[in-house]
N, C-alpha and C positions, 0 to 999 in steps of 0.2 A: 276264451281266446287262447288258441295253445301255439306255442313258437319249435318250429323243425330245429334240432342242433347244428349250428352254424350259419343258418341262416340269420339276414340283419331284423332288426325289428321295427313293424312296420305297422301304424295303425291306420286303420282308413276314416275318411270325415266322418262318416256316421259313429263309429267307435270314440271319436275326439269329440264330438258335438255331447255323445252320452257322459263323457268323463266329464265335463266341462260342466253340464246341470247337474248331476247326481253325483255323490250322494249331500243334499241341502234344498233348501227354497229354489225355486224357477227363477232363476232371474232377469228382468223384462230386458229387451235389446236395447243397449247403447246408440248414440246415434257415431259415426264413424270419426265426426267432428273431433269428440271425448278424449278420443285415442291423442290427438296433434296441442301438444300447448300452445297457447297463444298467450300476447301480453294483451292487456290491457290497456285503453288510453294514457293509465297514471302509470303505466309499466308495471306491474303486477301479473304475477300469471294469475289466469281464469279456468286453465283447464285442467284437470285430475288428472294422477299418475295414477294406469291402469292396475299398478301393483298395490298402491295403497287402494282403491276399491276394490279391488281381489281379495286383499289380504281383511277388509270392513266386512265383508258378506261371506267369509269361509265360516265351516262351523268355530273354531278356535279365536274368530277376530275379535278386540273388543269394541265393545259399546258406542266409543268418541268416533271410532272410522277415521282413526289418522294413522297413515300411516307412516313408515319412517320419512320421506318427503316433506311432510306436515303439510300436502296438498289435499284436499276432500272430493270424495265423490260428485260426480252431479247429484247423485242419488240422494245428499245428505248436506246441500247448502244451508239448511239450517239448522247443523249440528254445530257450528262455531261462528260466532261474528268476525267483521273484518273484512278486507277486499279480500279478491282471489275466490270468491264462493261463488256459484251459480246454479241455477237447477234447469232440468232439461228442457221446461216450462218455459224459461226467462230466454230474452234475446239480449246480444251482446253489441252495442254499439263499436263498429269498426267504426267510425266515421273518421276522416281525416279534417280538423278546424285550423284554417287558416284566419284569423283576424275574424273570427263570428262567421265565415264561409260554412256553410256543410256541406258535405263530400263524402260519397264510398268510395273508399282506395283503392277498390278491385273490381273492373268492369271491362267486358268481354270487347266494348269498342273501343275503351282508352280514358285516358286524363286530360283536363286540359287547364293549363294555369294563367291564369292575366289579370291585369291592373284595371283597374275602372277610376279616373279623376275627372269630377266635373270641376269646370272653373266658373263662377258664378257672375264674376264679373263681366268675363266675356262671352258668356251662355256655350263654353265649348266645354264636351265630354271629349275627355282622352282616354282610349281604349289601348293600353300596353298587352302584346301578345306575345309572352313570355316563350314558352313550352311548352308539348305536347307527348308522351309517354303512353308507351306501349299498345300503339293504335293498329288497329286491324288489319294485317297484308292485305294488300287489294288488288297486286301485279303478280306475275309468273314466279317473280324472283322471292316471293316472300316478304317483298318490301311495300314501299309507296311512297308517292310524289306530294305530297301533303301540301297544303295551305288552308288560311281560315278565311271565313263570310263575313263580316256583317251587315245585319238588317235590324231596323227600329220598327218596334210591333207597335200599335197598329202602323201602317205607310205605306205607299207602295215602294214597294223591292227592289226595284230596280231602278229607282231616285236614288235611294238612301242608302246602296249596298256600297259597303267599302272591303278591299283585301289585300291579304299580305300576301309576299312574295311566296314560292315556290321553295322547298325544302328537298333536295332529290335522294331518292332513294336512300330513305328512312322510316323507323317507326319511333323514331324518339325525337325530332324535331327539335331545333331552337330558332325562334324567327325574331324576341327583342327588337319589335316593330311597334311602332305608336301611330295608330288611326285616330283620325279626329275628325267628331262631328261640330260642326257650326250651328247657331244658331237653336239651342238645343235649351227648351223655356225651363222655369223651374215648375211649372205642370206639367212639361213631358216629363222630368223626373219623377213625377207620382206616378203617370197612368202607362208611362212605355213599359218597354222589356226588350232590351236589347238578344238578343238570338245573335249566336256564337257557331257556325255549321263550318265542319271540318271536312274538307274534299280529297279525293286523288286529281291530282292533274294527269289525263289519257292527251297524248297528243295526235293520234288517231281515232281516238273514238269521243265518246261524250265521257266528260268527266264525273265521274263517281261520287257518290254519298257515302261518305263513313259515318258520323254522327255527330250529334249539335249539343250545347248545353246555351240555358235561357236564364237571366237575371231579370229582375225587376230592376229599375234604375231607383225603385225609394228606396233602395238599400243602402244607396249610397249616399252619402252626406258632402254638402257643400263644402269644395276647397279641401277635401281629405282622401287618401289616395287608399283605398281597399283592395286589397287582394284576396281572387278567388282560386280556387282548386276544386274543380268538378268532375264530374264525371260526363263523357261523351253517352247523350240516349239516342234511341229513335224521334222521327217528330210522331205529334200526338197523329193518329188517322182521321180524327175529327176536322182538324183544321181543312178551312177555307177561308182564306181571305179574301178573294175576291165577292164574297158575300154581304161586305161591308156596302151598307149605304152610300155612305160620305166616305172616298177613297182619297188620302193626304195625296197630294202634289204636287209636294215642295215649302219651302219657306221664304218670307220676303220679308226685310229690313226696313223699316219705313221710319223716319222724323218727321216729326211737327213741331211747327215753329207759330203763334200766335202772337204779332204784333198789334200792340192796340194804336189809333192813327196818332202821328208825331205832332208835337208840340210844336208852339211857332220856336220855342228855342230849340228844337232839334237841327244838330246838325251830323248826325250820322248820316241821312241821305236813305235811310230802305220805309220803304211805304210801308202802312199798316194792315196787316191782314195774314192769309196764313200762306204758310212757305211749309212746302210737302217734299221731302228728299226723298229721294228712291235708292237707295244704300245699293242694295246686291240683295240676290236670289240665293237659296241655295237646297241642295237634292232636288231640282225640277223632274218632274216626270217628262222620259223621253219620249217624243213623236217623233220625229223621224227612225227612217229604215237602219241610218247609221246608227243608232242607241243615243242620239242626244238630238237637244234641239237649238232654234234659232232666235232665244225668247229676246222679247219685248215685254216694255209697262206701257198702261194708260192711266191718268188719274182722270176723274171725273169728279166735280160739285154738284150734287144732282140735292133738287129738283133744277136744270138747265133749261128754262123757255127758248133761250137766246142762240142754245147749243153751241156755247163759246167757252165753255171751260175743258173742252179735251185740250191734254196733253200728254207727248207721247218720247218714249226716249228712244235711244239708238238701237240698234239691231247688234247683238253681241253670234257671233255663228258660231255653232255648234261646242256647247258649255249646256252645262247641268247644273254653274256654279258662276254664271254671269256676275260682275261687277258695273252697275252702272255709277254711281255717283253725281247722279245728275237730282236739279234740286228746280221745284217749278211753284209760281207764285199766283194766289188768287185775292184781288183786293175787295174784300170784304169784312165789315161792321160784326163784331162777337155778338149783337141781339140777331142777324140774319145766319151767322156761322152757328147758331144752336137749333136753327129749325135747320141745316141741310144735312146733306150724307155724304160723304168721302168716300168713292168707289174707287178700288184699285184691282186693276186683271191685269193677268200677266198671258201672253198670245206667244204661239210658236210661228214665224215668220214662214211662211211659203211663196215661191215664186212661179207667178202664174195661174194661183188656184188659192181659194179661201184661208186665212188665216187659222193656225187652231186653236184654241182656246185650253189654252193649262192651269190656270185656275185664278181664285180671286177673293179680296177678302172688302166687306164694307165697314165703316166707321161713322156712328153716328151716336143722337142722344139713345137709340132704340137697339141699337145693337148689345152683344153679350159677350162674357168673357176678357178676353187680351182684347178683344177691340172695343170695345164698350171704356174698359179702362185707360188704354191711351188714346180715345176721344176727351174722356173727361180729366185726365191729366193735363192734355193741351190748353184745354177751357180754361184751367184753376190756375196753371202756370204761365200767363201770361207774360212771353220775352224769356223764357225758357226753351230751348229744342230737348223734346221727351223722343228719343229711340224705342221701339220693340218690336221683335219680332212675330209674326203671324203666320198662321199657321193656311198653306192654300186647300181650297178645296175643288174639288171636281162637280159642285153645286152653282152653276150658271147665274148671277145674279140676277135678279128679276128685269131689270130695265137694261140688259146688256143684252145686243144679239151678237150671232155671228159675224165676223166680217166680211 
C-alpha cells in the first residue's frame, strides 16, 4: 500500500479486515453481544472488555487472558473461576424476579405488573393492576389507549371477563385498579389460569390486541398477596375454547340446612327437614342481545311423583351477578333425603317465548366433586347450614326440559 505526499491516510475494509487476522491465528467471529457489558442479576459484569481479549489472543499476550480490566474473554470462561465468566456456548439469565415471578425485561410488546390475592374465606381472587411499561404504539401518534382483560381459563369469556379503566394516550400506563372475582373455589385455584390481555381502546374502529400474559392461579397461595412482572406475548394459535365439552356458565351459591323433626320440647317453631338457600349467582353467561340476562333459580327434590317440590325465585333483570337470597323448605325424613337428588338450574327469563336455560348443578349420594361433598356435609351436619359454591354447566340435567 503506498501513500501520495500529502494526502490523508486511508485504509479500506478489505485492507482493515486483513490487518485485523494477520499476522496470528484466525480468530472465530464474536457475537456483537461481546462487545456491550452487561450486569448480571447479582450485579456483576458478565461481558469482556474487547481490549483485554485483544490484548489475550495478540502474539505478545499472556497465557491467563486478563487483561488490565481483569474482565475475561468469552473465549476463555474457564480460564478463572468466579462470577463475571461466560462462554459463547452458555446463556445468560436476564430474567427480572419479582417475589418467585419469572419475567424477561425486554420484550417487543411490553411489561406488565399486578397483584394476585386470593381470600380463602370468602372464595374471592383480588387481581391488583398495577402498570404497564413500554407497550407497543398502536395509533398514529405513537402512543395508545391501553386497558387490561380479564378472563378465567377454562369459562366462558364473556361471564367471567372483568376490566380496568382506560389509560389515554400512553405507553407506560398506571391503572392501580383492583378487580375482584367472587366465588372463586379452592379447585379453581389448581386447574384455572387467569389471562391478563392488554388492548388499545379505538373509538371508531374495533379495539386492538397488543398482548396478554397468563398465570396459573396454584401459584398463588392462600391469604398471601404475590406480585407478578411479565412480559406481554402473543396467544398461543392453538387455542380454541369453544372446543370444550362442558362450557362454565357461571357460579351459584347454595346453603343447606338439614333439620332432623322437633322434639315435643322444641320450641323454636321450624319444622324438620331441609332448608335450600339460594345465595346469588355469579359470572352468568349472557343470552340476551344486551350482553346479560334475566336469571332465575328452580330447586327441585327429585325423584317428585307428586310434582310438588318445584320452587322458583324472583326474576332479577338484566345482571350476570344476580342476588337472590331467597331460602325455600322441603319437609322430609334424612332415610328418604338419602335416596333423593337436589336439582338446581338457573333459566334466563324471556317474555313471550321459551325460557333459556344457563345452567345447573345436581346434589345427591351419587353425584361427584363440590357437589357430592356438600350433599354429604349436609347429611353428617345435621342443624348446621354448610354454604358452597358450584360451579354451572351448560350440560342439561337429565330430568330437566326446556320451559
Amino acid at each position: 500500500m503506498t501513500v501520495r505526499k500529502g494526502k490523508k491516510l486511508t485504509i479500506s475494509i478489505q485492507e482493515h479486515m486483513a490487518i485485523d487476522v494477520c499476522p496470528g491465528p484466525i480468530r472465530p467471529i464474536r457475537q456483537i453481544s461481546a462487545y456491550f457489558p452487561r450486569l448480571s442479576p447479582t450485579g456483576e459484569p458478565i461481558s469482556p472488555n474487547p481490549a483485554a481479549s485483544l490484548s489475550a489472543h495478540s502474539p505478545g499476550g499472556g497465557a491467563s487472558g486478563v487483561g488490565s480490566s481483569g474482565l475475561l474473554s468469552p473465549l476463555q470462561s474457564g480460564a478463572r473461576g468466579g462470577g463475571g465468566t461466560l462462554s459463547l456456548s452458555s446463556s445468560v439469565d436476564t430474567s427480572v424476579d419479582i417475589q418467585s415471578s419469572d419475567s424477561d425485561d425486554c420484550t417487543a410488546l411490553g411489561t406488565l405488573e399486578f397483584e394476585l390475592h386470593y381470600e380463602r374465606a370468602t372464595s374471592s381472587l383480588h387481581c391488583t393492576i398495577l402498570r404497564a411499561k413500554g407497550l407497543k404504539p398502536m395509533d398514529f401518534n405513537g402512543l395508545a389507549d391501553p386497558y387490561v382483560k380479564l378472563h378465567l381459563l377454562p369459562g366462558a369469556c364473556k361471564a367471567n371477563k372483568l376490566k380496568t379503566k382506560t389509560v389515554r394516550n400512553s405507553l407506560n400506563p398506571v391503572w392501580n385498579e383492583t378487580l375482584t372475582y367472587i366465588g372463586i373455589t379452592e379447585e379453581d385455584m389448581h386447574r384455572k389460569t387467569l389471562r391478563l390481555s392488554v388492548c388499545d381502546e379505538d373509538k371508531l374502529t374495533h379495539n386492538e390486541f397488543i398482548g396478554e400474559s397468563r398465570v396459573a392461579l396454584k401459584r398463588v397461595k392462600p391469604d398471601q398477596t404475590k406480585r407478578f412482572y411479565t412480559c406481554l406475548e402473543h396467544p398461543p394459535p392453538w387455542e380454541n375454547e369453544q372446543l370444550q365439552c362442558l362450557e362454565e356458565r357461571g357460579r351459584l351459591l347454595l346453603s343447606l340446612l338439614f333439620l332432623p323433626p322437633p322434639t315435643e320440647g322444641d320450641k323454636e317453631g321450624r319444622h324438620g327437614g331441609l332448608y335450600v338457600g339460594v345465595q346469588r349467582c355469579a359470572h352468568l353467561a349472557a343470552m340476551d342481545v344486551n350482553g346479560f340476562s334475566d336469571p332465575y333459580v328452580k330447586t327441585y327434590l327429585k325423584p317428585d311423583v307428586q310434582k310438588k317440590s318445584k320452587h322458583k325465585t324472583a326474576v332479577i333483570k338484566k345482571t350476570l351477578n344476580p342476588e337472590f337470597n331467597e331460602e325455600f323448605f322441603y319437609e322430609i325424613s334424612l332415610s328418604e333425603l338419602v335416596r333423593k337428588t337436589l336439582e338446581v338450574t338457573v333459566w334466563d327469563y324471556d317474555l313471550g317465548r321459551s325460557n333459556d336455560f344457563i345452567g345447573g348443578v345436581c346434589l345427591s349420594c351419587q353425584s361427584q366433586g363440590d357437589a357430592l361433598r356438600h350433599w354429604m356435609d349436609c347429611l353428617r351436619n345435621k342443624g348446621q347450614k354448610v354454604e358452597r359454591w358450584h360451579v354451572l354447566t351448560n350440560e342439561l340435567p337429565q330430568s330437566t326440559g326446556q320451559e
